[in-house]
PDB file of N, H, CA, C and O in Angstrom:
ATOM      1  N   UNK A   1       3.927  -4.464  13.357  1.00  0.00           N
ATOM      2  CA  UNK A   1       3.332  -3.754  12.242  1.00  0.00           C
ATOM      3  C   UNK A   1       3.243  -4.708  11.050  1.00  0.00           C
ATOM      4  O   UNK A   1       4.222  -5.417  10.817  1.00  0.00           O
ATOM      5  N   UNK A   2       2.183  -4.787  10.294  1.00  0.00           N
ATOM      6  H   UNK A   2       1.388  -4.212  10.483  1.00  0.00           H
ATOM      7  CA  UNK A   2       1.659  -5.663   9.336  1.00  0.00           C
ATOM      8  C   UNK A   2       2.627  -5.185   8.372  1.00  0.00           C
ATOM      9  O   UNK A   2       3.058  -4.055   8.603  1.00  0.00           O
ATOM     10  N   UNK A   3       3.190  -5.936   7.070  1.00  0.00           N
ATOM     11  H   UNK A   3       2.840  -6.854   6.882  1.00  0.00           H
ATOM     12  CA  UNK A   3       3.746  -5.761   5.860  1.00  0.00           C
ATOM     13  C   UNK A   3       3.500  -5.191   5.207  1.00  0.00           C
ATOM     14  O   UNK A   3       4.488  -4.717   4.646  1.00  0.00           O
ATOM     15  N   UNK A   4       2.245  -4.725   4.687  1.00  0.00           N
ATOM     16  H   UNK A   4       1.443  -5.110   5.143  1.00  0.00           H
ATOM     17  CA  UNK A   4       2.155  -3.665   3.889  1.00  0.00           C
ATOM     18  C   UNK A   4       2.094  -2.448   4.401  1.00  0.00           C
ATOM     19  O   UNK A   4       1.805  -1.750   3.430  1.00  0.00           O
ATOM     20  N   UNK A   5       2.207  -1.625   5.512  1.00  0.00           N
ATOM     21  H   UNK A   5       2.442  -2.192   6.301  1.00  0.00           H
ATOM     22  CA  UNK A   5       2.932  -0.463   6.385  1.00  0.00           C
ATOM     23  C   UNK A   5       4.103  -0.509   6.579  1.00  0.00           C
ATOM     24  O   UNK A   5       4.750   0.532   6.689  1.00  0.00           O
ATOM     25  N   UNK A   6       4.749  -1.890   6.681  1.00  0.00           N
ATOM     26  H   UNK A   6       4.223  -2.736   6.592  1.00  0.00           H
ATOM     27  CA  UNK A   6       6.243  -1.606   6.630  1.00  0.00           C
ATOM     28  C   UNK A   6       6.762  -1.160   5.549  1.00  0.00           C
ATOM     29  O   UNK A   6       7.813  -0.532   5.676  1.00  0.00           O
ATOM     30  N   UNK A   7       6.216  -1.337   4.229  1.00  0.00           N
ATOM     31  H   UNK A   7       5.362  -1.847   4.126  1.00  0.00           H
ATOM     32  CA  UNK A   7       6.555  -0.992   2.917  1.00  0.00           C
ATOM     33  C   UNK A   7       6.432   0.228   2.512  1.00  0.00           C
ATOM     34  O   UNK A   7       7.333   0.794   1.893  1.00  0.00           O
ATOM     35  N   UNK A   8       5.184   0.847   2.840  1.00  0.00           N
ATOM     36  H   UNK A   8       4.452   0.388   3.343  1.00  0.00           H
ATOM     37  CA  UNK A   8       4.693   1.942   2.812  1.00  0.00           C
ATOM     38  C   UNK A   8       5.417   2.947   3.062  1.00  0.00           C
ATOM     39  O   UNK A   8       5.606   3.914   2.324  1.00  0.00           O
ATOM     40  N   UNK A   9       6.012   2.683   4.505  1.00  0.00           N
ATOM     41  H   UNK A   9       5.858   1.897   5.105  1.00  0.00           H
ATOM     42  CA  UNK A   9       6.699   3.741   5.279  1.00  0.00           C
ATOM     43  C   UNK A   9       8.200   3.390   4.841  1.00  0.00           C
ATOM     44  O   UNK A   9       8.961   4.313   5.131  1.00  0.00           O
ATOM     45  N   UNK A  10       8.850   2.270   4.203  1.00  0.00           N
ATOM     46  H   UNK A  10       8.232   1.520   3.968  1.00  0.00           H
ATOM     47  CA  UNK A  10       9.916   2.211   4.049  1.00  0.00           C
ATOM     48  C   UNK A  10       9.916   3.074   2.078  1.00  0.00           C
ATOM     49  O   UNK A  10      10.795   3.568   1.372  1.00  0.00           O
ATOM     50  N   UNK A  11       8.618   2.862   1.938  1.00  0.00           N
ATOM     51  H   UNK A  11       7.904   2.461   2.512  1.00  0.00           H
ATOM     52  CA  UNK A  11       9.051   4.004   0.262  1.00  0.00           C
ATOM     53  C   UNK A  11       9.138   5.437   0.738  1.00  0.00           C
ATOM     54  O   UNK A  11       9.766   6.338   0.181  1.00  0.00           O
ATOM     55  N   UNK A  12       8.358   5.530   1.942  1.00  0.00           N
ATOM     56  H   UNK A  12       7.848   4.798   2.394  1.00  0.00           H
ATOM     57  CA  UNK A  12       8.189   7.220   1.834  1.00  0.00           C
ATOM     58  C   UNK A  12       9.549   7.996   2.424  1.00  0.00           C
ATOM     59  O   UNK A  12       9.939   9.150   2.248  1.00  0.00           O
ATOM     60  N   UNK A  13      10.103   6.903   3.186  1.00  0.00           N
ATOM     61  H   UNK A  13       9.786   5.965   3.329  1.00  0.00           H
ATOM     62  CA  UNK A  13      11.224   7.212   4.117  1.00  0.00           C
ATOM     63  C   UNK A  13      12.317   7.628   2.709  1.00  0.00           C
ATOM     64  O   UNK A  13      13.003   8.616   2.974  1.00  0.00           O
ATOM     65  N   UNK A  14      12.539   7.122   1.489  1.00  0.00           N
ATOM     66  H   UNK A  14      11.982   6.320   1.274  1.00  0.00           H
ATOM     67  CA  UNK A  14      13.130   7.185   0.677  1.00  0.00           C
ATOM     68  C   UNK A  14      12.725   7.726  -0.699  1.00  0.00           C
ATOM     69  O   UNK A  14      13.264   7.732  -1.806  1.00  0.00           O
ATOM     70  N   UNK A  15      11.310   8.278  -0.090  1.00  0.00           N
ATOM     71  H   UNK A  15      10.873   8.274   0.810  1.00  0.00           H
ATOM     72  CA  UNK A  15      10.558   9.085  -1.377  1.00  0.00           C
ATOM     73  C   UNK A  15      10.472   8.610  -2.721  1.00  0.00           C
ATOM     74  O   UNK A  15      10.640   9.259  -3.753  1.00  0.00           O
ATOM     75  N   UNK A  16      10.169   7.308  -2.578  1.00  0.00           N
ATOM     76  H   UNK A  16      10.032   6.781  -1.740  1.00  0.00           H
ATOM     77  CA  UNK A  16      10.101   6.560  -3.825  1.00  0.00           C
ATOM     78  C   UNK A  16       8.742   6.204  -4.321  1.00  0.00           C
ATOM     79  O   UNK A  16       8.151   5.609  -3.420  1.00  0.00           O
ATOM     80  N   UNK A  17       8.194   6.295  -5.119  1.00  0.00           N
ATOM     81  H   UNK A  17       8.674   6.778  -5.851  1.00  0.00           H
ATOM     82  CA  UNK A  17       6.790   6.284  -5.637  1.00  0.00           C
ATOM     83  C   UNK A  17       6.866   4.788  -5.672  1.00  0.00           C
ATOM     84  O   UNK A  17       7.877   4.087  -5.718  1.00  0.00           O
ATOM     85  N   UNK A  18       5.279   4.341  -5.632  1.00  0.00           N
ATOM     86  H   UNK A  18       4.458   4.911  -5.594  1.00  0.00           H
ATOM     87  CA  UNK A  18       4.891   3.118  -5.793  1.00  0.00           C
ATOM     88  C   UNK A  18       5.031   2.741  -7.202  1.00  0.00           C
ATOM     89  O   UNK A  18       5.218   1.525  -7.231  1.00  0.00           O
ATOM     90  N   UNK A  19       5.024   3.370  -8.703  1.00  0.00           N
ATOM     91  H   UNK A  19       4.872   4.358  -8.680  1.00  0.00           H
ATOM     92  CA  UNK A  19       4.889   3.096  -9.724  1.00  0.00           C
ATOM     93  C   UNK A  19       6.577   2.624 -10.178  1.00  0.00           C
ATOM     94  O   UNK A  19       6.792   1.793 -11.061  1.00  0.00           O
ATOM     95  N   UNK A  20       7.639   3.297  -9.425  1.00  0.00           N
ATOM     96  H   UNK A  20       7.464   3.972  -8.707  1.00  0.00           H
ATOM     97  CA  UNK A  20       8.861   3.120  -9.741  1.00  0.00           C
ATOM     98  C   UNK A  20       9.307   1.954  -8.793  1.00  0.00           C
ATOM     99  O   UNK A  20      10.133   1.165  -9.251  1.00  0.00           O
ATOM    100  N   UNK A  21       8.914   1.794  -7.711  1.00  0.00           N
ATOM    101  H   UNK A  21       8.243   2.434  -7.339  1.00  0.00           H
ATOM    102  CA  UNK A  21       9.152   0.536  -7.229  1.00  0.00           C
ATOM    103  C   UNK A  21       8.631  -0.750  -7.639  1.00  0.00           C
ATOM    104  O   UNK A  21       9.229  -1.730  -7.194  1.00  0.00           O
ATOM    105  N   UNK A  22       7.638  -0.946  -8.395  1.00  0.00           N
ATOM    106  H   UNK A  22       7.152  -0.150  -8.756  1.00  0.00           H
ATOM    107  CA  UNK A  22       6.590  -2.101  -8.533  1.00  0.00           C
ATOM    108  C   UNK A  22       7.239  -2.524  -9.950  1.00  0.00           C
ATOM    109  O   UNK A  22       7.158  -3.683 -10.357  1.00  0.00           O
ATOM    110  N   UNK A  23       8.107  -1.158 -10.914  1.00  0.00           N
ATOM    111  H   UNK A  23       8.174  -0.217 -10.583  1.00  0.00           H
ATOM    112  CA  UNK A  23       8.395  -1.658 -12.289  1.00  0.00           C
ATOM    113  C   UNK A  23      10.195  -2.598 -11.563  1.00  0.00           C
ATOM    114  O   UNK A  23      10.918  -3.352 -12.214  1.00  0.00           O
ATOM    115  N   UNK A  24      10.339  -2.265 -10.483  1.00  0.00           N
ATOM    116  H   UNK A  24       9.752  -1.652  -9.954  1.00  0.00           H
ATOM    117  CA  UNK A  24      11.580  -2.752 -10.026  1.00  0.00           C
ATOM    118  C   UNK A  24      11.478  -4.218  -9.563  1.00  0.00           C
ATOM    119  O   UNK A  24      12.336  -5.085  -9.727  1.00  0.00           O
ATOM    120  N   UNK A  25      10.125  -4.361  -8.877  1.00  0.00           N
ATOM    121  H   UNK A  25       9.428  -3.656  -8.743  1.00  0.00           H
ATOM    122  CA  UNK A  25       9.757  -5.772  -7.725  1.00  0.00           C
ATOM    123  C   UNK A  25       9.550  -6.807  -8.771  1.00  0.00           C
ATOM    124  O   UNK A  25       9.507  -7.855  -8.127  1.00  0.00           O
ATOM    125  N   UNK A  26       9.353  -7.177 -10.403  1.00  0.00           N
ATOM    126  H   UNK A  26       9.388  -6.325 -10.926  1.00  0.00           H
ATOM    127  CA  UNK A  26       8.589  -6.556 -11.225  1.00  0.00           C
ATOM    128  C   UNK A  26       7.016  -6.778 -11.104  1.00  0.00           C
ATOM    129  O   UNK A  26       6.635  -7.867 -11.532  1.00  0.00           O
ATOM    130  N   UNK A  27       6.212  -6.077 -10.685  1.00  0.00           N
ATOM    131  H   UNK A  27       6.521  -5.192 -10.338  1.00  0.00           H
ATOM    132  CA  UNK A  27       4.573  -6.248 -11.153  1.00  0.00           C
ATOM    133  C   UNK A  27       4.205  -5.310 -11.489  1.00  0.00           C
ATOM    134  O   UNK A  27       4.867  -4.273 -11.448  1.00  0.00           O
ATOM    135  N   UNK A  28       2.586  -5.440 -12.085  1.00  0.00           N
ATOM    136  H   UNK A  28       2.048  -6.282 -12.118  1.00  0.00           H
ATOM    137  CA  UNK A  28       1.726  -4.086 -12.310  1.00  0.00           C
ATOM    138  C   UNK A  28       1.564  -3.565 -11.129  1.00  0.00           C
ATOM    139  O   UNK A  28       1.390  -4.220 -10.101  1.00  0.00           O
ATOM    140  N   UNK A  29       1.627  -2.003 -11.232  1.00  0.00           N
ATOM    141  H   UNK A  29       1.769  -1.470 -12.067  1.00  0.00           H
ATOM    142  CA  UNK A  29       1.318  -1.011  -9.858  1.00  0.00           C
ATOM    143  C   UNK A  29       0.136  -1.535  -9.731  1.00  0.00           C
ATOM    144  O   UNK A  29      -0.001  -1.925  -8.572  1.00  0.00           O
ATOM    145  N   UNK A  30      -0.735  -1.721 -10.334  1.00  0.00           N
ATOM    146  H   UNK A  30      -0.624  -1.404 -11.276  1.00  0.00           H
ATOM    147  CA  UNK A  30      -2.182  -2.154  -9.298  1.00  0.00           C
ATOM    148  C   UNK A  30      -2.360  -3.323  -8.524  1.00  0.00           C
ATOM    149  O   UNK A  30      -3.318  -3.628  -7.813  1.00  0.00           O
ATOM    150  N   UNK A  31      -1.365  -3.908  -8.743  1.00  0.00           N
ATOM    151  H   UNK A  31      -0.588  -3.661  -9.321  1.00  0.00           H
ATOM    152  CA  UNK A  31      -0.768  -5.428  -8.377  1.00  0.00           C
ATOM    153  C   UNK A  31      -0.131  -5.197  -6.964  1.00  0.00           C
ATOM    154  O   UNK A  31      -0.416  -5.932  -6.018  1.00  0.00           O
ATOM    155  N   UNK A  32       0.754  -4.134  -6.855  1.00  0.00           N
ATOM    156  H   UNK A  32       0.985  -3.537  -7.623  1.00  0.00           H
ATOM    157  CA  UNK A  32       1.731  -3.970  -5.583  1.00  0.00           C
ATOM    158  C   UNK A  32       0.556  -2.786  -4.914  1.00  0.00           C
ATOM    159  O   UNK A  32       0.516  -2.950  -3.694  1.00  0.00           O
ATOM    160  N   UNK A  33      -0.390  -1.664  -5.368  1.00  0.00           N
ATOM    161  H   UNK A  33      -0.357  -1.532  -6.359  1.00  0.00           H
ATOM    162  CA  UNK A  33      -1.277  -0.920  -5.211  1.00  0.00           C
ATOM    163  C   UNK A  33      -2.404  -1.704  -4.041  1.00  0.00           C
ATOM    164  O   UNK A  33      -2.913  -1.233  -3.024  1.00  0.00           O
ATOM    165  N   UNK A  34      -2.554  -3.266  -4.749  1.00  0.00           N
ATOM    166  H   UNK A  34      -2.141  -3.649  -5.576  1.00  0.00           H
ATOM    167  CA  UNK A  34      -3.593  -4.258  -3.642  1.00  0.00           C
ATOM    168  C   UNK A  34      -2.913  -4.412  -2.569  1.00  0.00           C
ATOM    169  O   UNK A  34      -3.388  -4.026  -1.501  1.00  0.00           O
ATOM    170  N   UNK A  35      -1.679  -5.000  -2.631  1.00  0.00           N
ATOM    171  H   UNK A  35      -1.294  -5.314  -3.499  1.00  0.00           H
ATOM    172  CA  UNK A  35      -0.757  -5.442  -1.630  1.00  0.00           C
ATOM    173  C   UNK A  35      -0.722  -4.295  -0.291  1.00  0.00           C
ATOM    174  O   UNK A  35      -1.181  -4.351   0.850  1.00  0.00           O
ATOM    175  N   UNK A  36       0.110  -3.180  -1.093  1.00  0.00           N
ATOM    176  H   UNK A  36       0.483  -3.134  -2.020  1.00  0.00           H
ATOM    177  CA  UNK A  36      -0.024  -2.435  -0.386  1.00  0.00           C
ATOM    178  C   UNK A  36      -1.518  -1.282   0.615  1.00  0.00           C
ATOM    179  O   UNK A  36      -1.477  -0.337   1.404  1.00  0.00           O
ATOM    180  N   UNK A  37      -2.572  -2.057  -0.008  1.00  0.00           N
ATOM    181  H   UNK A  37      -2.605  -2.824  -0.649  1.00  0.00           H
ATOM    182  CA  UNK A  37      -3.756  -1.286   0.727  1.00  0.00           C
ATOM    183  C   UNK A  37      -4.093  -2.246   1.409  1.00  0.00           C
ATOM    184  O   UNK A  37      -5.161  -2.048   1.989  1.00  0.00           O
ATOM    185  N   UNK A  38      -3.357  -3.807   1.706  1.00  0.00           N
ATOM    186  H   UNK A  38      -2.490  -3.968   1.235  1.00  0.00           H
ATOM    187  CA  UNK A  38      -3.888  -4.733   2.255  1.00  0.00           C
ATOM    188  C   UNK A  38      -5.088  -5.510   1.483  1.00  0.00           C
ATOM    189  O   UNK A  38      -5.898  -6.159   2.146  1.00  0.00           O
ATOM    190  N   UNK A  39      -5.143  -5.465   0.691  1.00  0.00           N
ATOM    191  H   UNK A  39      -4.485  -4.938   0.153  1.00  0.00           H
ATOM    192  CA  UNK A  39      -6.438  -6.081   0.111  1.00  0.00           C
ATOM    193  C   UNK A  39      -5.990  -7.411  -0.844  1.00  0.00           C
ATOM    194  O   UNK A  39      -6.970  -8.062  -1.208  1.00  0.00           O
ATOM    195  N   UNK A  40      -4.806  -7.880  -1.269  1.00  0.00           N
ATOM    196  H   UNK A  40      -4.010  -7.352  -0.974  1.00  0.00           H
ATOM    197  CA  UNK A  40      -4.316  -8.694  -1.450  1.00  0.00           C
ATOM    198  C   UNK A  40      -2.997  -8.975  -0.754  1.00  0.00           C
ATOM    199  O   UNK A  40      -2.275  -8.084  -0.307  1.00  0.00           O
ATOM    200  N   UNK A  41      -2.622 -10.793  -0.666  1.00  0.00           N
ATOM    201  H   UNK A  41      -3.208 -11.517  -1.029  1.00  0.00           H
ATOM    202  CA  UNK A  41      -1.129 -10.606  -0.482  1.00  0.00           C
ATOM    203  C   UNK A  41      -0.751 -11.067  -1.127  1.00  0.00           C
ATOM    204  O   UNK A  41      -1.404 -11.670  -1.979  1.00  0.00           O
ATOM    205  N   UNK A  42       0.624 -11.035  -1.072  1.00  0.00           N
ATOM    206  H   UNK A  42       1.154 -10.545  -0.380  1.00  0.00           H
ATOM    207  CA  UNK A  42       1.428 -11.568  -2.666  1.00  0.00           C
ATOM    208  C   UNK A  42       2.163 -13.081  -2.064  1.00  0.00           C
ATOM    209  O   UNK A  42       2.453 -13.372  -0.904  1.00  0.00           O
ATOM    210  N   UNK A  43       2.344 -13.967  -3.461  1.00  0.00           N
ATOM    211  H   UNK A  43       2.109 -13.730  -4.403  1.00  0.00           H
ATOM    212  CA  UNK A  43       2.672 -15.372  -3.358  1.00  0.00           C
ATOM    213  C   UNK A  43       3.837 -15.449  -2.449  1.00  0.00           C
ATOM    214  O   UNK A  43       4.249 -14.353  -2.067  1.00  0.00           O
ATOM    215  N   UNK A  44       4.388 -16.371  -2.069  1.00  0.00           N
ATOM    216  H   UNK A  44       4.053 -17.261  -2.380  1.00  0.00           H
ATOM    217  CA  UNK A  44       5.729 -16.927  -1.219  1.00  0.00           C
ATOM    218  C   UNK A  44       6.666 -15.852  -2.341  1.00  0.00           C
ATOM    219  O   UNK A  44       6.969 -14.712  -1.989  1.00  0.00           O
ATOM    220  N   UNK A  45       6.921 -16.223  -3.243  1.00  0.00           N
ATOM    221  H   UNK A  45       6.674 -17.149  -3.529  1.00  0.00           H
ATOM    222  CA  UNK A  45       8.048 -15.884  -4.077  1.00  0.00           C
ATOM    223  C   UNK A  45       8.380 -14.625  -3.886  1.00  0.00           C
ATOM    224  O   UNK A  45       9.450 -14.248  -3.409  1.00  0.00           O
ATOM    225  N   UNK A  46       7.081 -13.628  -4.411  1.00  0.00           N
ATOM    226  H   UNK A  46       6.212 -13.934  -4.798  1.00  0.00           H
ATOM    227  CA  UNK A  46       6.776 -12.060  -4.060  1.00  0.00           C
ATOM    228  C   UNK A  46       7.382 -11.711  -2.922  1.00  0.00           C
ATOM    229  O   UNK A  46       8.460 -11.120  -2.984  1.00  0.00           O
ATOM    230  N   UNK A  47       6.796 -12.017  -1.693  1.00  0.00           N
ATOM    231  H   UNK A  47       5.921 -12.497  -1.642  1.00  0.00           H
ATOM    232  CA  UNK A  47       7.545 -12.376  -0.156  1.00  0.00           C
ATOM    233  C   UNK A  47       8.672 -12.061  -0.234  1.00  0.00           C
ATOM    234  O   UNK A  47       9.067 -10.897  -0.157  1.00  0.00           O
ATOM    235  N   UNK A  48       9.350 -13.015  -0.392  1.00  0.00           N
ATOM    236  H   UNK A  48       9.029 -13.960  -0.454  1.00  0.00           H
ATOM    237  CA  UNK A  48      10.889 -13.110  -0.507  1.00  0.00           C
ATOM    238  C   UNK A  48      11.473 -12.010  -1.395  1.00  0.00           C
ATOM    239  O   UNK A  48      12.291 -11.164  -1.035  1.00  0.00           O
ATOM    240  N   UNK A  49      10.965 -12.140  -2.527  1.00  0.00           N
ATOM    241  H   UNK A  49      10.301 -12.827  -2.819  1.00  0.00           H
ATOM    242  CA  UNK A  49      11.419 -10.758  -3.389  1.00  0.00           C
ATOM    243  C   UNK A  49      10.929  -9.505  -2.454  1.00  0.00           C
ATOM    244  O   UNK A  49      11.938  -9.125  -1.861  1.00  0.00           O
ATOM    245  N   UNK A  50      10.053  -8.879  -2.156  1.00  0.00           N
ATOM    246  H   UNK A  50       9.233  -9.188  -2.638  1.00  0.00           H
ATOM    247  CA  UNK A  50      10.096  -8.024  -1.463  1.00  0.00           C
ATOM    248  C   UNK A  50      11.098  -7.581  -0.085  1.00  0.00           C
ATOM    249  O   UNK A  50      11.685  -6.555   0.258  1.00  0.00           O
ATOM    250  N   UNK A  51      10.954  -8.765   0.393  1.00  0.00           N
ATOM    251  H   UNK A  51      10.477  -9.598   0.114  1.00  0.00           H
ATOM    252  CA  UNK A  51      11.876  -8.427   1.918  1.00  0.00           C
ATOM    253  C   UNK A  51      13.681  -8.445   1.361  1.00  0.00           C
ATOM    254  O   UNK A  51      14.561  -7.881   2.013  1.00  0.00           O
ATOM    255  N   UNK A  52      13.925  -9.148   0.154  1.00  0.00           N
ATOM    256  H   UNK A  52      13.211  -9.606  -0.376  1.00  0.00           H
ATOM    257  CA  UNK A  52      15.220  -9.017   0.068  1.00  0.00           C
ATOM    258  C   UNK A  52      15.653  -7.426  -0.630  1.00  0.00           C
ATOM    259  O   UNK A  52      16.658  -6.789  -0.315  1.00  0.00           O
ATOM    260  N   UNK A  53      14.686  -7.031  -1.573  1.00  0.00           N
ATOM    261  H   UNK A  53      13.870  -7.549  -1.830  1.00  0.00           H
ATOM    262  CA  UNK A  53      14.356  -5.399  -1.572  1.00  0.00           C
ATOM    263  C   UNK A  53      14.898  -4.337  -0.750  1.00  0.00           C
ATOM    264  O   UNK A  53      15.840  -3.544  -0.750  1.00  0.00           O
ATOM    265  N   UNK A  54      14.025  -4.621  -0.138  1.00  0.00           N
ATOM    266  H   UNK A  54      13.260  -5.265  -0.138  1.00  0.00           H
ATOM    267  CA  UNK A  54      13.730  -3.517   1.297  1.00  0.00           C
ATOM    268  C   UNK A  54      14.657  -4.279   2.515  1.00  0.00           C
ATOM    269  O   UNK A  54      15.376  -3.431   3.044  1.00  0.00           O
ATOM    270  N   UNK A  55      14.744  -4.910   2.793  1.00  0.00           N
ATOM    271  H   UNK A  55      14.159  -5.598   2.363  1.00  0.00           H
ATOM    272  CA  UNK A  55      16.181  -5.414   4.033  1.00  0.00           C
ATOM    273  C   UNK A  55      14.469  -5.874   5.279  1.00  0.00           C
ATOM    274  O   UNK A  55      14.552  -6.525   6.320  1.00  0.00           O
ATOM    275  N   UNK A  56      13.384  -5.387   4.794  1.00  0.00           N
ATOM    276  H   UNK A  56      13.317  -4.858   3.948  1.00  0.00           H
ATOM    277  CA  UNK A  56      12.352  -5.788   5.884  1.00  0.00           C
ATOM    278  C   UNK A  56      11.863  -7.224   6.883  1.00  0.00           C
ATOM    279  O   UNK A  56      12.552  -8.055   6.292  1.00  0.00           O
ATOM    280  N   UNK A  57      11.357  -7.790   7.654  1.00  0.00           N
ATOM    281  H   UNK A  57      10.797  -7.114   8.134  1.00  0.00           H
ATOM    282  CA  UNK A  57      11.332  -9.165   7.565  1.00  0.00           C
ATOM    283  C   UNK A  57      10.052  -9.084   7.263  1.00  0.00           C
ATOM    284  O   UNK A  57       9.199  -8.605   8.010  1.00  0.00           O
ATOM    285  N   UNK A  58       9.873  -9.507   6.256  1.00  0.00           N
ATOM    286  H   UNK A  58      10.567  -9.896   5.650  1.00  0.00           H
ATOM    287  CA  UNK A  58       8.257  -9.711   5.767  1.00  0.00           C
ATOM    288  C   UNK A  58       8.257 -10.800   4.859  1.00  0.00           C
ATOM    289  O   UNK A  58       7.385 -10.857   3.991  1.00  0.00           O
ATOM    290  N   UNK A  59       9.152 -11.688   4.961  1.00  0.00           N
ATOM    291  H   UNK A  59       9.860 -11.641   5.665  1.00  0.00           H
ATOM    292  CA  UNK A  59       8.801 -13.279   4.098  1.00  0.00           C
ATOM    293  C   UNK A  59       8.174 -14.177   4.404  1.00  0.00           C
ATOM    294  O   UNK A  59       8.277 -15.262   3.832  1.00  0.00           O
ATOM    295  N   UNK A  60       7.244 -13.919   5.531  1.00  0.00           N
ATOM    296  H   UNK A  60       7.161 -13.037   5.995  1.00  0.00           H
ATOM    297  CA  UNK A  60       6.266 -15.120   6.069  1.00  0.00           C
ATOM    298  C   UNK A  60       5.278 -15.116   5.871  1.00  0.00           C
ATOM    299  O   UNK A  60       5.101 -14.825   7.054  1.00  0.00           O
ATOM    300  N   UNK A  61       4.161 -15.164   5.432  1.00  0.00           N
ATOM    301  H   UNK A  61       4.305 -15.401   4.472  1.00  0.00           H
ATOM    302  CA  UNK A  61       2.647 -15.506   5.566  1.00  0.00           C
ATOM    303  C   UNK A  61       2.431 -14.702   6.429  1.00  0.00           C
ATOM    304  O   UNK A  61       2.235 -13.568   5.993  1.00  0.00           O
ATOM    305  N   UNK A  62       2.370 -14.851   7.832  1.00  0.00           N
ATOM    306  H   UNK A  62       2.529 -15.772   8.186  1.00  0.00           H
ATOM    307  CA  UNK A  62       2.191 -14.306   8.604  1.00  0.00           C
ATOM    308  C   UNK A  62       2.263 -12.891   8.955  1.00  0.00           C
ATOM    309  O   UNK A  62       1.474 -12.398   9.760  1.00  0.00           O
ATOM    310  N   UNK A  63       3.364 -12.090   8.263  1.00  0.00           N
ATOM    311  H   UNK A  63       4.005 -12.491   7.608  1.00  0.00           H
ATOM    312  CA  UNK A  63       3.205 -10.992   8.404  1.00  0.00           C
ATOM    313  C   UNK A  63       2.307  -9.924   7.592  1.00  0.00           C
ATOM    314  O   UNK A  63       2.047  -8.732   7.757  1.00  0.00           O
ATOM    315  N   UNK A  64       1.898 -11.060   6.483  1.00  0.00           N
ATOM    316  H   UNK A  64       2.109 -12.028   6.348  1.00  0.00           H
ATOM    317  CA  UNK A  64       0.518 -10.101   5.491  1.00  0.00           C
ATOM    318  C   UNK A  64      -0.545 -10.673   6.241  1.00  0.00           C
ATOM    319  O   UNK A  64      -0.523 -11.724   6.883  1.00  0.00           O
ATOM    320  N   UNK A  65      -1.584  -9.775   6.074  1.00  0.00           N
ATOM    321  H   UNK A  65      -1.602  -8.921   5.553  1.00  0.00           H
ATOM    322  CA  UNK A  65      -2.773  -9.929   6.964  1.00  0.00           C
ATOM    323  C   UNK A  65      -4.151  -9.975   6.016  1.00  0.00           C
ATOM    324  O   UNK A  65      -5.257 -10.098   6.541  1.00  0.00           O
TER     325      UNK A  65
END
């Protein structure tokens, strides 16, 4: 499963809105909003900040599409 579904399903699993997570990751929601519709991916750094977040493995290139 691509990275931005793992995210997806790991906010909903914990009922956390995208606007309260993104002021946490820190970016603009329309920023984590791209990410998450797949339409952008976010830098190496982002990566890493995200997967250490969420416990996910999504720090590679490879897993954004």
């Amino acid at each position: 499963m691509e990275a931005h579904h793992l995210i997806k399903q790991w906010l909903s699993e914990r009922g956390m809105r995208q606007n309260h997570f993104a002021d946490m990751v820190p970016v603009r929601p329309e920023t984590l909003s791209r990410w998450l519709a797949g339409e952008k991916r976010p830098g190496p750094l982002a990566m890493h900040r995200l997967a250490d977040m969420t416990g996910l493995p999504i720090a590679d290139k490879g897993s954004w599409k």
